[in-house]
Backbone bond lengths (Angstrom), bond angles and torsions (degrees), N, CA, C in turn:
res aa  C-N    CA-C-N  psi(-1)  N-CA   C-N-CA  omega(-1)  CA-C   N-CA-C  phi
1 X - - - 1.447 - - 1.522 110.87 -
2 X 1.334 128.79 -53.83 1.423 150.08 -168.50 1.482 91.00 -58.64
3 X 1.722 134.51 -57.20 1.335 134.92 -154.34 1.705 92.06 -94.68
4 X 1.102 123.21 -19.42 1.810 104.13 170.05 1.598 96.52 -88.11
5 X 0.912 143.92 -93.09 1.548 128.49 -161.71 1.503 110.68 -31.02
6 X 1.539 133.00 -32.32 1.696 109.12 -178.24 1.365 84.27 -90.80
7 X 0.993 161.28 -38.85 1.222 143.55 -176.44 1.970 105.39 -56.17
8 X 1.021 138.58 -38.71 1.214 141.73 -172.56 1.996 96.00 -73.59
9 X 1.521 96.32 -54.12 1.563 95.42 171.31 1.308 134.52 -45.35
10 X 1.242 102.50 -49.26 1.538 121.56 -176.61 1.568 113.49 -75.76
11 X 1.228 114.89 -19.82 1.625 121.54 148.96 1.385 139.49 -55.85
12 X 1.747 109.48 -33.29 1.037 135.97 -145.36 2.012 107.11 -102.70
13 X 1.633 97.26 -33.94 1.262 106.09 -167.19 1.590 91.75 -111.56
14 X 1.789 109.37 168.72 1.181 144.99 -165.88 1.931 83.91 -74.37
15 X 1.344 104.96 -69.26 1.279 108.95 -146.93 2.052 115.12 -100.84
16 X 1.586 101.88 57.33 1.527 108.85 -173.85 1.262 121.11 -22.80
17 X 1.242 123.32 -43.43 1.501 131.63 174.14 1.551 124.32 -62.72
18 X 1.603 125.32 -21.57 1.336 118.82 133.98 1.190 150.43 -48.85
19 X 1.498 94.55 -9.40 1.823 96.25 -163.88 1.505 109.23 -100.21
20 X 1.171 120.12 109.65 1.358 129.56 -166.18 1.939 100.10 -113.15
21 X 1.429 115.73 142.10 1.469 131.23 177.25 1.087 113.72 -131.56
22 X 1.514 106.87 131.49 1.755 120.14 -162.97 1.782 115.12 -121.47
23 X 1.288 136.80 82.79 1.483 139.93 -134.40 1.822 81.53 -109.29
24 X 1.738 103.88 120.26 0.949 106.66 169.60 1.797 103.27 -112.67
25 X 1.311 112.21 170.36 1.959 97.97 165.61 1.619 87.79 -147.16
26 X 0.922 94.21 118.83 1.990 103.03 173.64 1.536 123.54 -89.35
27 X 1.661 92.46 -9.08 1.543 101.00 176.45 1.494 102.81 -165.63
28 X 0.989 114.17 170.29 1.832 135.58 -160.02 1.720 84.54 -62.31
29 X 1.042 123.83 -46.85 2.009 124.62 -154.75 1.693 102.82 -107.74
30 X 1.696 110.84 9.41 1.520 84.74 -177.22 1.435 101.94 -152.29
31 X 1.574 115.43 144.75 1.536 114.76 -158.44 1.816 104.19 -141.11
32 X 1.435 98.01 98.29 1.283 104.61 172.76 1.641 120.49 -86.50
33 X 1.232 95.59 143.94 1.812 101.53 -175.19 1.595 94.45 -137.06
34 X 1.562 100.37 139.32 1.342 123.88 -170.17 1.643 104.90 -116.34
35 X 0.836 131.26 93.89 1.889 138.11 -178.35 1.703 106.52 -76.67
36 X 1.105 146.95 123.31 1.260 168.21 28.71 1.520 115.86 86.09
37 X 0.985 166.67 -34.11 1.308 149.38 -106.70 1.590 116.58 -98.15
38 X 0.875 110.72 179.45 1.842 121.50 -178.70 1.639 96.05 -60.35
39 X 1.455 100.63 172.62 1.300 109.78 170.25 1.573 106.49 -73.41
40 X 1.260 109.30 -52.32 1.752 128.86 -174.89 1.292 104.05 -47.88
41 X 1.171 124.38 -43.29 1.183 131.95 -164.25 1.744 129.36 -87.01
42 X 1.467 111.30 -22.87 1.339 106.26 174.16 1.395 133.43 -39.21
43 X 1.807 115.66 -41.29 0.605 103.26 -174.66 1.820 136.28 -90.44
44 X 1.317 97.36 12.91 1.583 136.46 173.65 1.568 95.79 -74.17
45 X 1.036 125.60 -61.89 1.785 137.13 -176.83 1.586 109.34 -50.48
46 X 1.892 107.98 -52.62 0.757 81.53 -179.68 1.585 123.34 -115.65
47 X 1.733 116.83 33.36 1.423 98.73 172.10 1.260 128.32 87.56
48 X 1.616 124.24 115.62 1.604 105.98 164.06 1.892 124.00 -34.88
49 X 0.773 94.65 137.69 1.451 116.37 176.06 1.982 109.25 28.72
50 X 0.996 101.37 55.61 1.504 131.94 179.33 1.457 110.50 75.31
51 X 1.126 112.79 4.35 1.627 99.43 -146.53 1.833 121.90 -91.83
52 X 1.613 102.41 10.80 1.459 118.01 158.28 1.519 111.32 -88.59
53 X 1.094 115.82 -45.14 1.883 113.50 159.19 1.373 127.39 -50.91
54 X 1.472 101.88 -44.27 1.490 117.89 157.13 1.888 109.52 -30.18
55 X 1.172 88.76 -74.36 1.575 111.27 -157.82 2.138 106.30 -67.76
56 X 0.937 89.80 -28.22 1.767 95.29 159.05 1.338 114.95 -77.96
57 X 1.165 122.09 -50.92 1.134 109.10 -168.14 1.520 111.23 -75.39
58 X 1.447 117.17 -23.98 1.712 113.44 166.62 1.252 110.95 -37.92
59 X 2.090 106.82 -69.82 0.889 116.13 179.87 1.681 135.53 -30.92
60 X 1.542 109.50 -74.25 1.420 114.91 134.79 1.790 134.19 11.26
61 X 1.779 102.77 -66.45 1.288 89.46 177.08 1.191 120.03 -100.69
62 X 1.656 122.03 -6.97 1.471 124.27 135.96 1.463 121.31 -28.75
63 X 0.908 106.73 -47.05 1.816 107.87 179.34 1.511 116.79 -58.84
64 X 1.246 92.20 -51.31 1.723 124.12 -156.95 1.824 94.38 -71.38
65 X 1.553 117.85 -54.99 1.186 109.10 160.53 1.421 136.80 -33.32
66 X 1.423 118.34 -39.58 0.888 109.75 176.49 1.519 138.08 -57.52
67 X 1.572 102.52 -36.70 1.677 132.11 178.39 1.580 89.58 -68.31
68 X 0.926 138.53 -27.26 1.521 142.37 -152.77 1.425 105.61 66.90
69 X 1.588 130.84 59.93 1.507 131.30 165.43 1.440 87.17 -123.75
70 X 1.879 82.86 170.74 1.158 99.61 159.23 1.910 120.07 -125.44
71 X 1.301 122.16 142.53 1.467 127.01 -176.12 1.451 120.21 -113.04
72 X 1.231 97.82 133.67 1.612 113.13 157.97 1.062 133.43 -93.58
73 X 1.483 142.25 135.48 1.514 138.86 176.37 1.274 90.04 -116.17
74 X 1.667 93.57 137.85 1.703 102.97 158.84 1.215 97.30 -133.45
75 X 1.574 104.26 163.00 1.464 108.51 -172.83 1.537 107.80 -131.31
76 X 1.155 110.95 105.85 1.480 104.52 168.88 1.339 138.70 -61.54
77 X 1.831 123.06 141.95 1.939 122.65 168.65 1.838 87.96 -63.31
């Protein structure tokens, strides 16, 4: 999960080498990930009117389903 979203990130922005991912799990069924990016770049991540954040994070819990968890993306300014 962690290596497809920075891989989707690191596509997405000018500056790949900013984009840092932080995978926390607070419990056995749930997997939060914290994304990183440039200043320049947020708004590349996240898309007119959310809807590239949107579309990761679908993706995301497609994944996450599979393991039987569930995930969060957050996206940091």
């Amino acid at each position: 999960m962690k290596e497809f979203i920075e891989f989707i990130a690191k596509h997405l922005v000018d500056s790949p080498d900013s984009v840092s991912l932080e995978e926390v799990a607070p419990d056995e069924k749930t997997v939060e990930l914290t994304l990183k990016v440039g200043a320049d770049d947020v708004g590349k991540v996240i898309g007119k009117q959310g809807k590239t954040a949107q579309a990761m994070r679908t993706l995301l819990t497609a994944i996450a389903a599979k393991d039987g968890k569930r995930a969060i993306l957050k996206i940091l300014d």
